[in-house]
ROFI-149296 format. One record per residue (C-alpha): y, x, z; residue in one letter; residue number from 1. Coordinates in nm, 4 decimals. Last residue first. Layout:
! ROFI-149296
{node {Y,X,Z},a,NUM}
...
END
This chain:
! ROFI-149296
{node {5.4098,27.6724,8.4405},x,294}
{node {5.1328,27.4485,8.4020},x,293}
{node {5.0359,27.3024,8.7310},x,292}
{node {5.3680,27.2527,8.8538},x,291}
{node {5.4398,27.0450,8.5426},x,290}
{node {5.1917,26.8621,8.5795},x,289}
{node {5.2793,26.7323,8.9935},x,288}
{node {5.6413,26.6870,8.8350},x,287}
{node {5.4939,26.4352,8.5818},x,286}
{node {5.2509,26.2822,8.7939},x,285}
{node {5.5261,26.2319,9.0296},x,284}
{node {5.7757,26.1409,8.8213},x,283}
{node {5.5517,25.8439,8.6828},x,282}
{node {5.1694,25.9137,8.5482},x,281}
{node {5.1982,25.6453,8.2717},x,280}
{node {4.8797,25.4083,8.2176},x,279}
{node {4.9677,25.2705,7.8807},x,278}
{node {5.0420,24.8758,7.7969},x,277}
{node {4.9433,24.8650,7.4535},x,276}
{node {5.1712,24.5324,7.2629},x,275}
{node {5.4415,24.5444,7.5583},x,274}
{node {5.4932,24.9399,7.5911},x,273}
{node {5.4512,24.9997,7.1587},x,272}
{node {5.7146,24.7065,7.1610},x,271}
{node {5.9509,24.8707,7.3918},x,270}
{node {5.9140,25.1754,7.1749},x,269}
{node {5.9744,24.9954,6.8895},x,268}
{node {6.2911,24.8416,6.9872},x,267}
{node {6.4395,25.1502,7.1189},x,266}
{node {6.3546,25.2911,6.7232},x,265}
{node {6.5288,24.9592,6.6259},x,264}
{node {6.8340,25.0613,6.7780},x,263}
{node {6.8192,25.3906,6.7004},x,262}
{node {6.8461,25.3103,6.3091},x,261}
{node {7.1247,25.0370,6.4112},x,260}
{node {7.3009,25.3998,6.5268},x,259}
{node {7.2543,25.5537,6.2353},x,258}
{node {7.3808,25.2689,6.0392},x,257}
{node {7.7299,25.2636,6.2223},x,256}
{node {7.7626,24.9053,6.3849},x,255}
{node {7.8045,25.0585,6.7783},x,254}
{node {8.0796,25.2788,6.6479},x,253}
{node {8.2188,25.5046,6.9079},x,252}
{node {8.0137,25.4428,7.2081},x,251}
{node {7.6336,25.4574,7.0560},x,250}
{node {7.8024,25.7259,6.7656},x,249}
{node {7.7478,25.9460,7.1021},x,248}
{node {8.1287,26.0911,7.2019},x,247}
{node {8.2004,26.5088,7.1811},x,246}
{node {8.4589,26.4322,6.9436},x,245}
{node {8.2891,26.6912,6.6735},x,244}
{node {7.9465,26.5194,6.7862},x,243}
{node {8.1235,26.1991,6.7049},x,242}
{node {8.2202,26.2647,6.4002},x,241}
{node {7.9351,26.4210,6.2077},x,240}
{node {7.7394,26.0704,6.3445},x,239}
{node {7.9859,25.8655,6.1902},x,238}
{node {7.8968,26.0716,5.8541},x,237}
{node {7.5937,25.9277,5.8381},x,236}
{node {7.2659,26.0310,5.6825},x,235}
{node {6.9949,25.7420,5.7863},x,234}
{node {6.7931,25.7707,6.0707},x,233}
{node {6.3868,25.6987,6.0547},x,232}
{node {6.1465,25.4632,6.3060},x,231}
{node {5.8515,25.5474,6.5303},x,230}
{node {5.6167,25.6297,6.3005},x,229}
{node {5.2741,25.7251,6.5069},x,228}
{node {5.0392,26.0031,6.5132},x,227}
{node {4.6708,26.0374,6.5275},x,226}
{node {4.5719,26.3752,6.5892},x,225}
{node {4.2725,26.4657,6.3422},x,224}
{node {4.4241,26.8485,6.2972},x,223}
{node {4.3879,26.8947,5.9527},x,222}
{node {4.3711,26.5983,5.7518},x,221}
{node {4.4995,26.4175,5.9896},x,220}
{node {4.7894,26.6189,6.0363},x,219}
{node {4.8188,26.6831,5.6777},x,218}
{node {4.8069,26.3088,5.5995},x,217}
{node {5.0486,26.1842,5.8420},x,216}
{node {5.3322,26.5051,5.7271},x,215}
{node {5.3180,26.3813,5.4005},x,214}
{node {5.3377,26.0361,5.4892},x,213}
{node {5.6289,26.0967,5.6873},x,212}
{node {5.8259,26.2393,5.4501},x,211}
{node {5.7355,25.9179,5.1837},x,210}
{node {5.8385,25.6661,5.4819},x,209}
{node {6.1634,25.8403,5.5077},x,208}
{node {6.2615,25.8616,5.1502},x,207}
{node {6.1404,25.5233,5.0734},x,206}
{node {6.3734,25.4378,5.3739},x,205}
{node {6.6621,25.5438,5.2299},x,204}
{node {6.8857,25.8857,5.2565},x,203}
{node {6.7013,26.0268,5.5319},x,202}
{node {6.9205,26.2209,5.7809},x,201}
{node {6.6114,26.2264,6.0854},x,200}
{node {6.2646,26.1279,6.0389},x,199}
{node {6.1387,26.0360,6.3835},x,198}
{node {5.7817,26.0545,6.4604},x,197}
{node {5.5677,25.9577,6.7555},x,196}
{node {5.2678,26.1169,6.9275},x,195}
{node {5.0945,25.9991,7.2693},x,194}
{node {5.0247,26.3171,7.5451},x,193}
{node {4.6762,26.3695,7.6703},x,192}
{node {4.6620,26.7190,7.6933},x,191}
{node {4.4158,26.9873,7.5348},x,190}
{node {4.7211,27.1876,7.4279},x,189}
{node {4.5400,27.3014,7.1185},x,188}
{node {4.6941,26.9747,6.9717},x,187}
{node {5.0325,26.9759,7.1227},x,186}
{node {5.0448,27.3358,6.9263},x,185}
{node {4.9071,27.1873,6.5691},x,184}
{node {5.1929,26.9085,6.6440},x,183}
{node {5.4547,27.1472,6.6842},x,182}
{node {5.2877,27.4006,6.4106},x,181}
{node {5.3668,27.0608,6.1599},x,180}
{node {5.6763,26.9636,6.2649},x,179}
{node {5.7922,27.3095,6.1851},x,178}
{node {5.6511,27.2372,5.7907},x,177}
{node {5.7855,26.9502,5.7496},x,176}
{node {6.1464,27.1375,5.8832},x,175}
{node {6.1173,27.4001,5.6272},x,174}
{node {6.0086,27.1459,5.3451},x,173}
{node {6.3894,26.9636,5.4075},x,172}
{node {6.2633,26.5498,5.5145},x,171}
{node {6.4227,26.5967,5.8669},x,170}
{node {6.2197,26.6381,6.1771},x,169}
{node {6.2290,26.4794,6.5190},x,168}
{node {5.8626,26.4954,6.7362},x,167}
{node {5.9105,26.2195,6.9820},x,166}
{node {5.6435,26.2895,7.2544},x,165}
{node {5.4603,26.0622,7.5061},x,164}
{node {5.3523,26.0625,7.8710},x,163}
{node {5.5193,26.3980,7.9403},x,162}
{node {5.3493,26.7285,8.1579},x,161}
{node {5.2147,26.8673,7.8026},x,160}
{node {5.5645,26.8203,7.5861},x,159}
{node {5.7729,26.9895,7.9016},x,158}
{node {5.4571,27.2550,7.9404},x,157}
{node {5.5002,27.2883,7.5198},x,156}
{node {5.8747,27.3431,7.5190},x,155}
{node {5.8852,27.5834,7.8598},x,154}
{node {5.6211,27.7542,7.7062},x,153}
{node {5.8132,27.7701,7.3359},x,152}
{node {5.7513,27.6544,7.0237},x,151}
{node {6.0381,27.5402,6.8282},x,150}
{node {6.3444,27.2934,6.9387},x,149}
{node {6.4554,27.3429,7.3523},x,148}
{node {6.3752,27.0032,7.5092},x,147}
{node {6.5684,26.6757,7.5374},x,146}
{node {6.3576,26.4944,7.8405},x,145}
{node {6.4051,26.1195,7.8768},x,144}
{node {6.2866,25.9640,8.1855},x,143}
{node {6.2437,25.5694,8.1372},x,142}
{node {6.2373,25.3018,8.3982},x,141}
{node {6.5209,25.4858,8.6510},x,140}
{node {6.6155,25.5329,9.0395},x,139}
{node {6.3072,25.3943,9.2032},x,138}
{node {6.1466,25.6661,9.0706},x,137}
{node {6.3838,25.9132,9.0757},x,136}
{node {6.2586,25.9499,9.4620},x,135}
{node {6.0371,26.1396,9.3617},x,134}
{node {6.2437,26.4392,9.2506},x,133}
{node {6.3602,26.4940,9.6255},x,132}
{node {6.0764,26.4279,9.7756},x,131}
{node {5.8883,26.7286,9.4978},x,130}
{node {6.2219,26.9813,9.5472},x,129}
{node {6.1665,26.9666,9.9199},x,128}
{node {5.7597,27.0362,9.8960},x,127}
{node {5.8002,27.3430,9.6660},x,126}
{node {6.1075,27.4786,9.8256},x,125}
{node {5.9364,27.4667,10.1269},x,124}
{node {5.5904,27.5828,9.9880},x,123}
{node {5.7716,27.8983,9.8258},x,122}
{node {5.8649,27.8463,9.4854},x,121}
{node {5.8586,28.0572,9.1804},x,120}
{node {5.7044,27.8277,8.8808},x,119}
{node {5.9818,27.5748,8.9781},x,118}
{node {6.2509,27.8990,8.8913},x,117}
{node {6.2204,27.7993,8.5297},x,116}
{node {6.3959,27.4528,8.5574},x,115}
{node {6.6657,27.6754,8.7403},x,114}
{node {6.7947,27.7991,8.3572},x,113}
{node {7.0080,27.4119,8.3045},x,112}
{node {6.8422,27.1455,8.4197},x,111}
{node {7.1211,26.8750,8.4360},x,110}
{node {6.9875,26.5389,8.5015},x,109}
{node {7.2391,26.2891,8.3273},x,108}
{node {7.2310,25.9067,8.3864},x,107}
{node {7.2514,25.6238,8.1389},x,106}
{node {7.2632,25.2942,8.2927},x,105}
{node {7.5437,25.1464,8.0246},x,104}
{node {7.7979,25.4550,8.1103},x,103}
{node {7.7775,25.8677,8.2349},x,102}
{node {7.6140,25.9147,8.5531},x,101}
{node {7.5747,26.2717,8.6843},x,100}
{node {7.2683,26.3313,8.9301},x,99}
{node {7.3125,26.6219,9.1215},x,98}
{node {7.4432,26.4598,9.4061},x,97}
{node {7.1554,26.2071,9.4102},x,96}
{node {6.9107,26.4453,9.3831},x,95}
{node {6.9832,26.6317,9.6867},x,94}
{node {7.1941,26.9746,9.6890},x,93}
{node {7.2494,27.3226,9.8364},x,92}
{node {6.8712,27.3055,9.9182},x,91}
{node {6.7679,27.5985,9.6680},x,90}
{node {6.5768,27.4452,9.4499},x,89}
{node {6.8275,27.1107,9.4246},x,88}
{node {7.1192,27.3391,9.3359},x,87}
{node {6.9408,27.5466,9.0502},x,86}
{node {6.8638,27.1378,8.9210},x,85}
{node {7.1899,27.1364,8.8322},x,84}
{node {7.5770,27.0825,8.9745},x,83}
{node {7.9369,27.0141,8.9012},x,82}
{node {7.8504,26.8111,8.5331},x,81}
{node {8.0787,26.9026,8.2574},x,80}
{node {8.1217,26.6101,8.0395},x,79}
{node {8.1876,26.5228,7.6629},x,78}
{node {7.8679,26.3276,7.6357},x,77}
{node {7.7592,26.5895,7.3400},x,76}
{node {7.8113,26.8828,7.5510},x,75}
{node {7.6671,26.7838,7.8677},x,74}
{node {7.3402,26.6919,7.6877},x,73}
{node {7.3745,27.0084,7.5302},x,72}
{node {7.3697,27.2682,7.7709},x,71}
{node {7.2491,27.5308,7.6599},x,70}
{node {7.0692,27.6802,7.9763},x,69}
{node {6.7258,27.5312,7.9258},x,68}
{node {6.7137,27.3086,7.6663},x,67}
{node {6.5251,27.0682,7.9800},x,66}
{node {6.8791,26.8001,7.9743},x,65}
{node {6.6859,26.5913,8.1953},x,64}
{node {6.7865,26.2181,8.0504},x,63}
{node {6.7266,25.9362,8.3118},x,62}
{node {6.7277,25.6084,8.1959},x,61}
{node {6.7599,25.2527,8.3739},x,60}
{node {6.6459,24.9740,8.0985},x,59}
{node {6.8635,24.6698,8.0533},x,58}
{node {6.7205,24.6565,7.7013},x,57}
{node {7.0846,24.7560,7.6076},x,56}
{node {7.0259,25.0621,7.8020},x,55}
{node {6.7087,25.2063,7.5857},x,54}
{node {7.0208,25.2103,7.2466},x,53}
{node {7.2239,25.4181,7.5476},x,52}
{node {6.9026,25.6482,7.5851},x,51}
{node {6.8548,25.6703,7.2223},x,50}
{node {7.2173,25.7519,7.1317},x,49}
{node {7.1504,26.0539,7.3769},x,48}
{node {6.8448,26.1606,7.2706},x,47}
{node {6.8999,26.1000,6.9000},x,46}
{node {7.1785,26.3150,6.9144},x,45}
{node {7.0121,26.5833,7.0702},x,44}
{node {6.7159,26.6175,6.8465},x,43}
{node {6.9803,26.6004,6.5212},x,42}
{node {6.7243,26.8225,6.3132},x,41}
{node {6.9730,27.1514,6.3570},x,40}
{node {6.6471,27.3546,6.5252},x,39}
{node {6.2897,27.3951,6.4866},x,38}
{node {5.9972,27.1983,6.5150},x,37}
{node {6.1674,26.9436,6.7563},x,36}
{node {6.1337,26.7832,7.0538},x,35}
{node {6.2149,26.4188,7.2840},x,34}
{node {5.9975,26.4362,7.5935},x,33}
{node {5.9038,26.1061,7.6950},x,32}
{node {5.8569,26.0225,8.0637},x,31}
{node {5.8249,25.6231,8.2125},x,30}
{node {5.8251,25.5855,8.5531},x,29}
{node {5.5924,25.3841,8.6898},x,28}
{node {5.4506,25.0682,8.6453},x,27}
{node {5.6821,24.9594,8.3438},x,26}
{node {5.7575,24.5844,8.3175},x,25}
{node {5.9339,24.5206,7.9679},x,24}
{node {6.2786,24.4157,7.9477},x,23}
{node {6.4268,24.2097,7.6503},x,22}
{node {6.7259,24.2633,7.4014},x,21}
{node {6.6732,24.0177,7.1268},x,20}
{node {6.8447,24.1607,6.8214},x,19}
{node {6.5948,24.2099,6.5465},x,18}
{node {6.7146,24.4111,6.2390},x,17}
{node {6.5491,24.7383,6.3357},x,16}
{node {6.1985,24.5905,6.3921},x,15}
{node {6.2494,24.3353,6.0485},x,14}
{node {6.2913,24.6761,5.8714},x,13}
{node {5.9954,24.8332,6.0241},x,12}
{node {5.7335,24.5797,5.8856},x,11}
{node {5.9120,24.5758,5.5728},x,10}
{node {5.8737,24.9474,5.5280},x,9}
{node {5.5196,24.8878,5.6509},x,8}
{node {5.4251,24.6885,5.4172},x,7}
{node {5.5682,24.8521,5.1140},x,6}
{node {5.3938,25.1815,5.1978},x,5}
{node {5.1183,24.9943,5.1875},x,4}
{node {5.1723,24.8360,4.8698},x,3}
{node {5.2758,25.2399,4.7432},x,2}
{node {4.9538,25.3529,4.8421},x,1}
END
């Protein structure tokens, strides 16, 4: 067990430390909701360091801020956007006014509580909010949703509408075991969604590979969902910092491990996209599932 672990270790090493920064073709839209078990695993820091790490591969992302009237997108960029997606249902706004850029390609969608309203809408509504969203894709590659942490139906439709899923734990039993119902819920979901893993604050990679492991073999075990090691994070105090300063470790200290962690988790998902090209559904597909769901 321990060659293998070894292996792939080393595999994931060379990942993190390799520095070409190349584009690869996506279809359609890309959409990968970013979640969590439960909460204080770092699922918001990872989403926004992510999307700048996704930037540097000359990637256009999108990040809909779907923690539904929290807020914390905003918060951890520092910025207070003017308008949400409330403002698109209701024809106050388009898109593009709503949109919020922030640096390197990285754009903010605010959700905020209207994200629940979509369920509501009368066919005008319906059909305005639907042009309006599609046209994000020939605004962006990659659509990064930060969802609410635990179980809940706004959660698991975000999870079930998305082409993938970053489930973001820590190697504490309490958050193994979140990580755990998450998956057992995508599971009874019935929906073809792709599962990755983050281990979050790990203090080496041994430690990172051996949480994951755990959580590989019950799910297997268990559930028979394959699932997929994305990359780990290491504990860094940089990353303490700039959530107090409201500034991604991705602006304030480019070196900082963490952030060469997300760097090489950017890199693997590019790689996962070039190695298996997928057949991603796009905003529409997305939007059109979501409908359908909630």
């Amino acid at each position: 067990m321990y060659d293998q672990m070894y292996d792939q270790v080393t595999k994931l090493r060379r990942l993190v430390r390799e520095k070409d920064k190349v584009k690869v073709k996506l279809n359609n839209m890309r959409v990968i909701a970013v979640s969590s078990g439960k909460g204080g695993v770092g699922k918001t820091n990872l989403v926004v360091n992510l999307a700048l790490a996704l930037a540097e591969h000359k990637y256009k992302i999108i990040i809909l801020d779907g923690d539904l009237g929290l807020a914390n997108v905003d918060v951890a960029f520092g910025v207070i956007p003017d308008y949400n997606i409330r403002h698109l249902i209701t024809g106050q706004k388009k898109i593009e006014d709503i949109l919020y850029p922030v640096a390197r390609g990285v754009t903010i969608f605010p959700g905020a509580s209207g994200i629940s309203e979509l369920a509501n809408l009368d066919r005008g509504q319906l059909e305005n909010v639907l042009v309006n969203m599609g046209r994000l894709e020939n605004m962006a590659d990659i659509l990064l949703i930060d969802t609410g942490a635990g179980l809940g139906h706004t959660v698991l439709n975000f999870i079930s509408a998305s082409d993938d899923v970053i489930v973001v734990l820590t190697p504490e039993p309490p958050a193994m075991t979140d990580a755990y119902g998450l998956i057992k819920a995508i599971k009874n979901m019935q929906t073809k969604v792709n599962v990755n893993v983050v281990v979050n604050m790990v203090e080496n990679e041994l430690e990172a590979q051996q949480t994951y492991e755990r959580l590989e073999q019950a799910v297997k075990r268990f559930l028979g969902l394959p699932i997929n090691l994305l990359g780990w994070i290491y504990k860094d105090p940089l990353v303490n910092r700039s959530v107090l300063n409201q500034k991604p470790v991705g602006f304030t200290n480019s070196r900082s491990p963490a952030y060469k962690c997300i760097q090489g988790i950017a890199s693997n998902i590019m790689r996962n996209y070039l190695q298996t090209p997928a057949v991603n559904k796009g905003i529409r597909g997305f939007i059109s599932s979501l409908l359908r769901i909630t």
